[in-house]
MARROPA-692224 format. One record per residue (C-alpha): x, y, z; residue in one letter. Coordinates in steps of 0.05 Angstrom, whole numbers, always signed. Each point is the difference from the previous one (the first is absolute). Layout:
N
NODE   east  north     up resn
NODE      X      Y      Z    a
...
END
This chain:
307
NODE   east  north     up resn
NODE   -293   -318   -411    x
NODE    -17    +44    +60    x
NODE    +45    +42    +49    x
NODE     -8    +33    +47    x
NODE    +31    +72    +32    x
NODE     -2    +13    +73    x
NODE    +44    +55    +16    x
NODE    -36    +68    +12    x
NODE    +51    +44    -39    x
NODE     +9    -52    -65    x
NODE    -24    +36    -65    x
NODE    -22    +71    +42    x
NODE    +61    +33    -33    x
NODE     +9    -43    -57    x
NODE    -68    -19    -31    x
NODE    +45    -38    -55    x
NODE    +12    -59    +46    x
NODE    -70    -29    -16    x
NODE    +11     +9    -69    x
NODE    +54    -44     +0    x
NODE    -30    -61    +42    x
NODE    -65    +11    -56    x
NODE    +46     +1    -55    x
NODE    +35    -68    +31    x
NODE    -71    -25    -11    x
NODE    -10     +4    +75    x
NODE    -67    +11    +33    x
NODE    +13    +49    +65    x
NODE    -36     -5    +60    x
NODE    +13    +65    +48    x
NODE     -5    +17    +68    x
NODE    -55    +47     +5    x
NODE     +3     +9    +79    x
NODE    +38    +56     +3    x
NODE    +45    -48    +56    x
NODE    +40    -62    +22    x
NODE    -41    -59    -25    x
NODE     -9    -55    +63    x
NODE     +3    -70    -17    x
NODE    -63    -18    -13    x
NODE    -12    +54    -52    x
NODE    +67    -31    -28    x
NODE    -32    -63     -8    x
NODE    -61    +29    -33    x
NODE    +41    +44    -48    x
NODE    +53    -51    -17    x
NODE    -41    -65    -17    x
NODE     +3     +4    -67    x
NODE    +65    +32    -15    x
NODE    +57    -24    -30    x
NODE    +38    +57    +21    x
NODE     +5    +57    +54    x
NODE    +42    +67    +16    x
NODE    -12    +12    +71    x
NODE    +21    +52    +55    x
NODE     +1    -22    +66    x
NODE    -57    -40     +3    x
NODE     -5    -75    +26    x
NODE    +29    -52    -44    x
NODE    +15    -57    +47    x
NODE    -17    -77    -24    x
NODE    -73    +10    +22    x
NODE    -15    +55    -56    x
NODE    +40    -35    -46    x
NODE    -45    -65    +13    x
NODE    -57    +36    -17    x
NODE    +31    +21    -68    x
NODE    +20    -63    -39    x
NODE    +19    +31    -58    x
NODE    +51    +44    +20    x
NODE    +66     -2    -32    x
NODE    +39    +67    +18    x
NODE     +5    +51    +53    x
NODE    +29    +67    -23    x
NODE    +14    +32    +68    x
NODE     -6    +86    -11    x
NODE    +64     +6    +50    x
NODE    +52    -39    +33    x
NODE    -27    -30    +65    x
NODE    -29    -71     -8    x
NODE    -24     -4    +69    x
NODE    -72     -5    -13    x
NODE    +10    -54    -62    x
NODE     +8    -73    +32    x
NODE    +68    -17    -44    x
NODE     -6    -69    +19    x
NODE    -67    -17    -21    x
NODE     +6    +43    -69    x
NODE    +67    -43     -9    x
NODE    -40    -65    +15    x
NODE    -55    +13    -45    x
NODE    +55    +29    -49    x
NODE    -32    +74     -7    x
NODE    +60    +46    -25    x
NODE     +9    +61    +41    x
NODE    +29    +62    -13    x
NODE    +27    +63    +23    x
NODE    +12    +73    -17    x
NODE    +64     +4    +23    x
NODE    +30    +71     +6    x
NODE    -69    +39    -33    x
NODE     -6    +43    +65    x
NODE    +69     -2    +40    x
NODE     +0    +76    -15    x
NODE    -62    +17    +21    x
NODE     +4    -45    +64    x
NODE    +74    +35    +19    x
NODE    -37    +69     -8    x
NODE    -56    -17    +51    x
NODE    +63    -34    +46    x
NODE    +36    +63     +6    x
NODE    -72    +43     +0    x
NODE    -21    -38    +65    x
NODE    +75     +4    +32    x
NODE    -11    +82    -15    x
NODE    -78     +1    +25    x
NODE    +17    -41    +59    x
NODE    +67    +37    +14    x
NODE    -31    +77     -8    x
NODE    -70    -20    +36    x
NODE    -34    +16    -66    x
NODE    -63    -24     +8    x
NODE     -6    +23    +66    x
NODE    +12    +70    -11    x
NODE    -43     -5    -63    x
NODE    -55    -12    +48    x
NODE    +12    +49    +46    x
NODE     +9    +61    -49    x
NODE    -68    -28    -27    x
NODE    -26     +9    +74    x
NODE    +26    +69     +5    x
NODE    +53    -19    +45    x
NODE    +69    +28    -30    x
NODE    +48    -14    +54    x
NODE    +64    -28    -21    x
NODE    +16    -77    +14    x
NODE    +75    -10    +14    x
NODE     +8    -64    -51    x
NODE    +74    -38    -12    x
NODE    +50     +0    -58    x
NODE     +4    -67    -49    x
NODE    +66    +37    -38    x
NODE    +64    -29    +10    x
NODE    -34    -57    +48    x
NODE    +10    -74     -7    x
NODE    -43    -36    -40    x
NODE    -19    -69     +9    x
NODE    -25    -48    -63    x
NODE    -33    -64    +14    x
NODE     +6    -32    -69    x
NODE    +40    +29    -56    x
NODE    -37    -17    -55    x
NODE    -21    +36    -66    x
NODE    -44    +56    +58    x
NODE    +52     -3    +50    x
NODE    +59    +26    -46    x
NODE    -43    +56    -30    x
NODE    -13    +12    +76    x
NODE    +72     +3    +16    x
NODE    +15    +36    -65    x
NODE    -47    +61    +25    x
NODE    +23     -1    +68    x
NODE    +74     +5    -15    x
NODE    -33    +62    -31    x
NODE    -17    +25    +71    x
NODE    +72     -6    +28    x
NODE    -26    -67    +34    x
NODE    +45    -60    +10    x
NODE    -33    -65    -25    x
NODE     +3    -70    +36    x
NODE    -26    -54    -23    x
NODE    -25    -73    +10    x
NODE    -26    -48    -62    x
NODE     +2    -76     +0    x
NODE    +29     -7    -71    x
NODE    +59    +59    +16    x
NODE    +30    +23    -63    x
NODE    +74    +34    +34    x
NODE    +17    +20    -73    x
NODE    -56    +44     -4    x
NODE     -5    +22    +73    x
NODE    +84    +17     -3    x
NODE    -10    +43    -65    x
NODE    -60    +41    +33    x
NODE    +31     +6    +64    x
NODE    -53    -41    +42    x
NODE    +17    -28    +64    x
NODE    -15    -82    +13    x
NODE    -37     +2    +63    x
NODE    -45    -50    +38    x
NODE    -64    +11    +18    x
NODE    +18     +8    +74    x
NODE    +50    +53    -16    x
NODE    -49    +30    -41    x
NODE    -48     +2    +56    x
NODE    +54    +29    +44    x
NODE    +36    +59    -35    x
NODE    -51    +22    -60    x
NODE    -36    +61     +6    x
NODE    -53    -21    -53    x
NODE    -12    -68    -15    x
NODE    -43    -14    -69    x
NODE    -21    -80    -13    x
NODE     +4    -19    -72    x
NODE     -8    -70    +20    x
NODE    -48    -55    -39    x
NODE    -48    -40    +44    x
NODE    +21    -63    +16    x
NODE     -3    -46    +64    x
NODE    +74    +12    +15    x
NODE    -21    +84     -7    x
NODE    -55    -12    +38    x
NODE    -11    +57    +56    x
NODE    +83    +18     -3    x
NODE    -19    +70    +35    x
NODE    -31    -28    +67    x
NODE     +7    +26    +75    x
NODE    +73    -17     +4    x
NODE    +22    +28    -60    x
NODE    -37    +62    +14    x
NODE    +31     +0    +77    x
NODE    +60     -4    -37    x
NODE    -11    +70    -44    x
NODE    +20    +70    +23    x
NODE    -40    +41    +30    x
NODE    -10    +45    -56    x
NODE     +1    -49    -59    x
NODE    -55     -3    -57    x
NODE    -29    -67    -31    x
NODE    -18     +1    -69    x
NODE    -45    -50    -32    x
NODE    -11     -7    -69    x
NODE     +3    -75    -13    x
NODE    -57    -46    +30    x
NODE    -31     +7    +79    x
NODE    +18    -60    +24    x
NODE    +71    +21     +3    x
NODE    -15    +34    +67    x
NODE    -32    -28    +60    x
NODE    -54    +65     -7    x
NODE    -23    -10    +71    x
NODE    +69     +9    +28    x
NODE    +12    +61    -46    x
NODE    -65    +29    +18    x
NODE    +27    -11    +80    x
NODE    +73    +30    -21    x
NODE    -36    +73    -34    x
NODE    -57     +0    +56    x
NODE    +64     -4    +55    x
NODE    +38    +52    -43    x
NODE    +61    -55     +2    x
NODE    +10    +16    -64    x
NODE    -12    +74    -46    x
NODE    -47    -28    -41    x
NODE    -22    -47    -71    x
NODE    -24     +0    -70    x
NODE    -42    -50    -17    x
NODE    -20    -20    -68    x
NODE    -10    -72    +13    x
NODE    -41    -31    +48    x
NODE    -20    -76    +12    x
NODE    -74    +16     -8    x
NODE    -29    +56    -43    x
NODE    -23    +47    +30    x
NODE    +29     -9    +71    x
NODE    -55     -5    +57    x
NODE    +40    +18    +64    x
NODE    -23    +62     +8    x
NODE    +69    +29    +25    x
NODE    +25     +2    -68    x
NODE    -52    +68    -16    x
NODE    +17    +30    +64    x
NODE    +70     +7     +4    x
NODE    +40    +51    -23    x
NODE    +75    -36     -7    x
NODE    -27    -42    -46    x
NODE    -23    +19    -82    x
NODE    -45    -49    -34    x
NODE     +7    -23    -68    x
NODE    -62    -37    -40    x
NODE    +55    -44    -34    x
NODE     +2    +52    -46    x
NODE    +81     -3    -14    x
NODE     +1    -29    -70    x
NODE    -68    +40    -18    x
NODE    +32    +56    -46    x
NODE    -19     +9    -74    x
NODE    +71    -23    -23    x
NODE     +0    -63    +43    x
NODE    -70    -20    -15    x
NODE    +11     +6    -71    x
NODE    +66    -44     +3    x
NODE    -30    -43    +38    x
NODE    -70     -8    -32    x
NODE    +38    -13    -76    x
NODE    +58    -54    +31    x
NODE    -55    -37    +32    x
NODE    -44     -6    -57    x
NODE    +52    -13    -37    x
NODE    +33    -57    +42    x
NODE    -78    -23     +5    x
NODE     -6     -5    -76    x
NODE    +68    -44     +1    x
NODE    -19    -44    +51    x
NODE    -66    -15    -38    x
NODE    +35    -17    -57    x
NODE    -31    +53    -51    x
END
């Protein structure tokens, strides 16, 4: 039987991961582009596989046509976005998810953008690098108001390390859990309060059609002045053209972006401003969360394939 891995970091940390697919009896097939595989390389590289670990990398039902073998989908995350559900259900390909491998590592990189973005980081990075060591006047995050979009497995650890800061947590998730948000002293909000009163808003939201574009031009018109967006979940969450309008207008202080709904961006205003700090969807891409990650979905890969 043949796999194959997709994901840039799988195995880079934790060479053992192949081991285990050739001790399964698997033959692996790996992504040797150094990138994001398009479709058509997906069809090339999957059409005699039986299974496949993949990043982010097309899956819909026109790369699984082109593979008629396949029988499981071990996804190295949580976000199913870029896997057609439907048509893997249809054809009855089990899929899989490594639920909770890198919520740490993706709560770090939260609260590192909120910081970078807050303290003009990057920006004054550059300029020292330029020679230029005036000081930039930058704004507090401590003891603000922090806004979660999804409490999830991230979005707790999120809230977790903010309540470290002094920062009062609100929150908004579609499955609301009050037991858990009254012990940790999070506040039920909706996204429209959210929008209104937060000082930093973080989305730990999964892609869906309903999620679809939930930060657009009214939700932003909605945000003070000086409030921070986060992103650390998938691009289409945000309407990036109306965010790009919102930082360019100075309408609000500024983003972190880890997630965008093409990869690399190609408006150009995303390299030129300096309220905004770019992230290559790096959040989960830590030794730690790479290794979990890698060994839970070669493991739930292994399962699925019945060896």
């Amino acid at each position: 039987m043949k796999v194959l891995t997709t994901p840039r970091s799988y195995g880079k940390t934790d060479p053992a991961v192949f081991e285990m697919l050739e001790k399964a009896g698997l033959e692996v097939i790996r992504n040797e582009t150094g990138g994001i595989l398009d479709r058509e390389a997906m069809k090339r590289l999957l059409a005699d596989c039986e299974g496949v670990i993949v990043g982010v990398d097309p899956l819909d039902a026109q790369v699984m046509a082109a593979a008629p073998r396949l029988l499981a989908i071990a996804k190295y995350g949580v976000g199913v976005d870029n896997i057609d559900l439907e048509a893997a259900r249809a054809r009855g390909i089990k899929v899989s998810r490594t639920v909770g491998a890198n919520a740490e590592a993706v709560a770090d990189y939260a609260m590192t953008l909120m910081l970078a973005v807050a303290r003009r980081a990057a920006a004054i990075d550059a300029r020292c690098r330029r020679g230029d060591w005036g000081k930039i006047t930058t704004r507090d995050v401590s003891g603000g108001v922090l806004g979660l979009l999804g409490l999830g497995a991230i979005g707790r650890l999120v809230a977790r390390r903010a309540q470290g800061f002094g920062m009062t947590v609100m929150a908004y998730d579609p499955f609301w859990d009050e037991d858990y948000a009254r012990v940790n002293g999070i506040v039920k909000a909706s996204p429209e309060e959210i929008c209104a009163r937060a000082d930093v808003i973080s989305l730990h939201l999964p892609l869906t059609e309903e999620t679809r574009g939930t930060i657009g031009a009214p939700e932003l018109a909605q945000m003070k002045p000086d409030a921070i967006l986060v992103n650390t979940a998938r691009g289409g969450l945000i309407d990036e053209n109306a965010l790009l309008d919102a930082l360019a207008a100075g309408r609000i202080y500024g983003a972190g972006v880890d997630a965008f709904a093409q990869e690399p961006p190609e408006d150009p205003r995303w390299f030129t401003l300096e309220n905004v700090v770019l992230g290559s969807h790096c959040a989960a891409s830590t030794d730690g969360a790479a290794r979990n990650m890698g060994r839970m979905a070669t493991e739930n890969l292994i399962r699925d394939l019945g060896l």
